[in-house]
C-alpha positions in Angstrom: 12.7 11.2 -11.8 13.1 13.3 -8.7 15.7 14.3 -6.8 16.1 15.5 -3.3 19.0 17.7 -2.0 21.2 19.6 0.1 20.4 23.0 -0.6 23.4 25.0 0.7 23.0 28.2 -0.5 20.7 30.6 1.4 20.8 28.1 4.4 18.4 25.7 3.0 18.9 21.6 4.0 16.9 18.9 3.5 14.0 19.2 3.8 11.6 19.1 7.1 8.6 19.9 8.6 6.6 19.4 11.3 3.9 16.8 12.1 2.0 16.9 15.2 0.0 14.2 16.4 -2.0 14.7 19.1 -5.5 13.9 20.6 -6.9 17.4 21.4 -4.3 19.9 20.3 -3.4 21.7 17.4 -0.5 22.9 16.0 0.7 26.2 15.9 2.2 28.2 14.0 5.7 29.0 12.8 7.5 30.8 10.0 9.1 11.2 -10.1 7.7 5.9 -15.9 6.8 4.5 -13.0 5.8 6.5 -10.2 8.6 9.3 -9.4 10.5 8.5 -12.6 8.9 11.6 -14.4 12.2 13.5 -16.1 9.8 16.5 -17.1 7.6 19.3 -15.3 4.9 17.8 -17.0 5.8 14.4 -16.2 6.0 15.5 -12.4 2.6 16.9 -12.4 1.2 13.8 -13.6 2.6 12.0 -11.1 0.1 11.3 -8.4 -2.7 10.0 -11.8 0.8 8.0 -13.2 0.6 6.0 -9.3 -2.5 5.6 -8.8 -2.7 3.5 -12.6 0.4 1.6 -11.0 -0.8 0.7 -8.3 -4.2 -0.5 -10.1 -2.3 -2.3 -12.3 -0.3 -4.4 -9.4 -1.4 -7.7 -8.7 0.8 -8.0 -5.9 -1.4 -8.7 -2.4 -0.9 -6.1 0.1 1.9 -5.8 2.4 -0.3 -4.0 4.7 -3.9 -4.9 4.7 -6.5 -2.5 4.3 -6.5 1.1 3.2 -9.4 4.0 3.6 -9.9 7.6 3.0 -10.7 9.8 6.4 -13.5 12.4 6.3 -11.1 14.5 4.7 -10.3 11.9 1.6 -6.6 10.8 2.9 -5.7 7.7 2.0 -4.8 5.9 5.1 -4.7 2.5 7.2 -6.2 4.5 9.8 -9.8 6.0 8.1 -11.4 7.0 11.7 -8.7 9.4 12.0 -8.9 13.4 11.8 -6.6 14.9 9.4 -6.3 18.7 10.3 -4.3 21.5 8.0 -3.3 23.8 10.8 -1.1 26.3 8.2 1.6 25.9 5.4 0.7 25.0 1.9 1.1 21.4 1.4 -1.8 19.0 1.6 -1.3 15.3 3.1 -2.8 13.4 0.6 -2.0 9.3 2.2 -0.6 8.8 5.1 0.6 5.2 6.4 1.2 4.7 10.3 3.4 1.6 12.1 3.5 1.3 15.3 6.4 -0.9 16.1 6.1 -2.3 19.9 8.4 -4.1 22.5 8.8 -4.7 25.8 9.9 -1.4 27.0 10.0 0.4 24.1 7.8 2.1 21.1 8.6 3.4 17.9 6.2 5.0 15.6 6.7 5.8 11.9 4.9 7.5 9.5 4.8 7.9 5.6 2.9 10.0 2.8 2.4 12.0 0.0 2.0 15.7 0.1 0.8 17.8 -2.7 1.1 21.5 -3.6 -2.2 22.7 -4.2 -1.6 26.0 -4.9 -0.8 27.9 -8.0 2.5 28.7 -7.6 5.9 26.5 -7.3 6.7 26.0 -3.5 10.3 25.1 -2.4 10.9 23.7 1.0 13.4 25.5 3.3 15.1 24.3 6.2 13.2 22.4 8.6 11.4 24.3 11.3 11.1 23.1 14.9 7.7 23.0 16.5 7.3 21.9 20.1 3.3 21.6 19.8 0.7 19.5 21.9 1.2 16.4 23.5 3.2 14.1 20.6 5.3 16.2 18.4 7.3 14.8 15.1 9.5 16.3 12.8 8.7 15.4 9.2 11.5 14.9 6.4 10.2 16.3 2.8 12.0 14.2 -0.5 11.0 15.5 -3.5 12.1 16.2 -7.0 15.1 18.7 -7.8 15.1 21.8 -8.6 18.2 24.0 -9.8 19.3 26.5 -7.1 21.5 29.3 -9.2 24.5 29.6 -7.6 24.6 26.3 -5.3 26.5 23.0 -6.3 23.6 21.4 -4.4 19.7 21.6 -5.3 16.6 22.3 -4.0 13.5 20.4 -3.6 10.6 22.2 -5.3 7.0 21.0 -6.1 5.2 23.0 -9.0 1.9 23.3 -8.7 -0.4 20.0 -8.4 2.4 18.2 -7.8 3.5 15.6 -4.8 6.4 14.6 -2.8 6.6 12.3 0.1 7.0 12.9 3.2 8.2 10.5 6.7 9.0 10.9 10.0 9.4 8.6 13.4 9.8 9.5 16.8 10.7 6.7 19.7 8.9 5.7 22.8 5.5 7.0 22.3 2.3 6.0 23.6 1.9 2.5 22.6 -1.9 3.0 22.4 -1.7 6.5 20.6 -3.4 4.6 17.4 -6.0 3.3 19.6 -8.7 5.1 19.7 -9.6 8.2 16.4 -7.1 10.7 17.0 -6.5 13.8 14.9 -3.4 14.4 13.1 -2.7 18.2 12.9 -0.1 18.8 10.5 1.6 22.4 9.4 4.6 21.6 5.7 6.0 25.3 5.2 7.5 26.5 2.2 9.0 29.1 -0.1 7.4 29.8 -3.2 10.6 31.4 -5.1 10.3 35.0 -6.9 11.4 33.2 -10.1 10.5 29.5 -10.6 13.4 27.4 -10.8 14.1 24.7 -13.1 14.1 21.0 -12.4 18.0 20.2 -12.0 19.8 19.4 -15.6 22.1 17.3 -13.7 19.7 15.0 -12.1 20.4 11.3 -13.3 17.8 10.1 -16.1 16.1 6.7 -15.3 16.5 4.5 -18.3 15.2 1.1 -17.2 13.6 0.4 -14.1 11.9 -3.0 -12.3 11.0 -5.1 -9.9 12.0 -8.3 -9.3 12.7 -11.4 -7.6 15.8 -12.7 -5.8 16.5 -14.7 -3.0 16.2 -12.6 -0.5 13.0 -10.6 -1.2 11.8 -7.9 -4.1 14.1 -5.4 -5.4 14.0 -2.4 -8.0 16.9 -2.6 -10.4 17.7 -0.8 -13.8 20.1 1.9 -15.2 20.4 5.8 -15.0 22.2 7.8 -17.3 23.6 11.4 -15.9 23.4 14.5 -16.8 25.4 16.7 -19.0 27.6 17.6 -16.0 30.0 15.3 -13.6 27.9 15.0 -10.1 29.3 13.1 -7.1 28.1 11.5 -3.6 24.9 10.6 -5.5 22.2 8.9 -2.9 19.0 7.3 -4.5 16.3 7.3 -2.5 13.5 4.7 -3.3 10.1 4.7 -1.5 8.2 1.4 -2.3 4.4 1.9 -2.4 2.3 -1.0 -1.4 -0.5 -2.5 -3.6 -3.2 -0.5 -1.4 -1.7 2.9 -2.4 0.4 3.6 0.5 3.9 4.4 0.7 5.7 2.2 3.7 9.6 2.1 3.4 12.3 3.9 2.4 15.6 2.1 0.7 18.9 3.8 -0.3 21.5 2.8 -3.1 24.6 4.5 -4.0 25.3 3.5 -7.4 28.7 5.6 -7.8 29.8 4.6 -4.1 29.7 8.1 -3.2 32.4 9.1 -6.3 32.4 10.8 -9.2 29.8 10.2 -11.9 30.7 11.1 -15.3 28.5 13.4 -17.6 26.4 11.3 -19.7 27.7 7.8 -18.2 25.1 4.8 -17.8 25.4 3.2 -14.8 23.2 0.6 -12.7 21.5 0.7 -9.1 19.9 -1.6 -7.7 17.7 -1.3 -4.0 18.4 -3.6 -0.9 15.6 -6.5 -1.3 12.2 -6.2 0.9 10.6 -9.1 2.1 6.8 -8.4 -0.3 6.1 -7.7 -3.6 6.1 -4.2 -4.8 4.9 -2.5 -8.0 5.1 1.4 -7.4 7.7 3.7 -6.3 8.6 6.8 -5.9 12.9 8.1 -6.6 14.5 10.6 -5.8 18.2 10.8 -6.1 21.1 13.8 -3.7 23.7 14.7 -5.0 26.6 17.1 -5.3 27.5 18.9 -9.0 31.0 18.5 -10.3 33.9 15.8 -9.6 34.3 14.3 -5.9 37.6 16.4 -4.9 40.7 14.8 -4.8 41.6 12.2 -2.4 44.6 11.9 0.1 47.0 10.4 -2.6 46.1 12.4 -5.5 44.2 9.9 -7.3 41.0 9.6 -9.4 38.1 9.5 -7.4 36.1 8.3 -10.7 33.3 5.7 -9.2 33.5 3.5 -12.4 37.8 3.8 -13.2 38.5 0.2 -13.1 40.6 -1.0 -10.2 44.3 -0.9 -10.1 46.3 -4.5 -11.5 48.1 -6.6 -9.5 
């Protein structure tokens, strides 16, 4: 199960990078049972072989329609299209692109997986701004967490062969900017740390997890149980991974409503509900280590202390 966090300490945030999509141009240069549910280094290096069996396994039709692999063996709804490593260390590995259109106004959004293909464990600093050819996007990196020694928050690290996901979405584009074969120039920076670090003791274990049907659409549900420490402001991040291999949406849940988790408490979550039938995922949960500090009247901030009597 991964996490992805704040990193505080040393000026690190979350996570970014920078994308650039153009039609000539490069970029320059600049200094987690199922899917994502891994709780071990060697469960997060088996991540990308642990989807791919999902996602054979799902018998759910696609969301999406048809997926490819570009000359460069991306996985993408868009297999005409150029992908081109301009720097950095991370590889794009899929890459989904919706172009949203209305009168007036365009968004585009974009989501992947990125892998570390070098030998060393790369950590991803604070995101970089690039202003590079003609349609420029920054990129937001969620991965697994790492343990940054001396920082209540962590770091989001990827040992080597690993993945994390990536996204990013810019406004009023060129509506016909998918149109025509394109090449995506892309640059993911990182810090490979002197010392590895280790994946986060306090990141919440995934106990149960699946997907399944209300009235409103397809949601993951199941149980985490924390750490050996209190955590607080936990945010779990769930992308949902179509039946053609491709991540498309991101959904948040906040199963201590932003309070205090207790050490070694089980606790449920439970996504909003998406309109198709999923089977993989990737998770990733933020958080904060130790208890929420003390609200206005004193009193527990504790997300599961039963409410007050009448």
């Amino acid at each position: 199960m991964g996490v992805t966090n704040r990193g505080a300490a040393l000026g690190w945030d979350t996570p970014m990078a920078v994308l650039c999509v153009t039609l000539a141009a490069a970029c320059g240069g600049s200094e987690g049972s199922g899917p994502g549910s891994g709780g071990s280094d060697a469960g997060m290096d088996a991540r990308e072989e642990e989807g791919a069996a999902d996602v054979a396994r799902c018998t759910a039709p696609t969301a999406l329609g048809p997926a490819g692999r570009s000359g460069e063996g991306v996985l993408t709804n868009h297999p005409t299209f150029t992908f081109a490593k301009t720097g950095g260390t991370l590889d794009i590995t899929t890459a989904y692109f919706d172009m949203l259109t209305a009168p007036g106004f365009t968004s585009l959004a974009i989501w992947g997986d990125v892998k570390n293909g070098t030998q060393r464990q790369q950590c991803v600093p604070q995101g970089e701004r690039f202003d590079i050819g003609t349609q420029a996007l920054v990129a937001v990196v969620d991965g697994p967490a790492y343990e940054l020694e001396g920082s209540i928050v962590s770091v989001v690290c990827i040992d080597p062969g690993a993945t994390a996901v990536f996204r990013s979405s810019e406004n009023n584009v060129d509506p016909t900017l998918l149109d025509a074969p394109i090449t995506i120039s892309y640059s993911f920076y990182t810090i490979p740390p002197s010392v590895p670090n280790r994946r986060h003791p306090d990141d919440p274990q995934v106990l149960t997890a699946a997907v399944s049907q209300g009235e409103s659409g397809w949601s993951l549900r199941g149980q985490m149980k924390a750490g050996p420490n209190e955590i607080n402001t936990l945010e779990t991040r769930i992308y949902i991974r179509d039946s053609n291999g491709l991540l498309y949406k991101l959904f948040r849940a906040f199963p201590g409503d932003l309070h205090t988790i207790p050490a070694r408490s089980v606790f449920d979550f439970e996504t909003e509900a998406n309109a198709a039938e999923f089977c993989g995922y990737e998770l990733f949960n933020l958080f904060i280590d130790g208890p929420e500090p003390p609200t206005m009247d004193g009193g527990s901030s504790d997300a599961f202390d039963a409410p007050p009597g009448d």
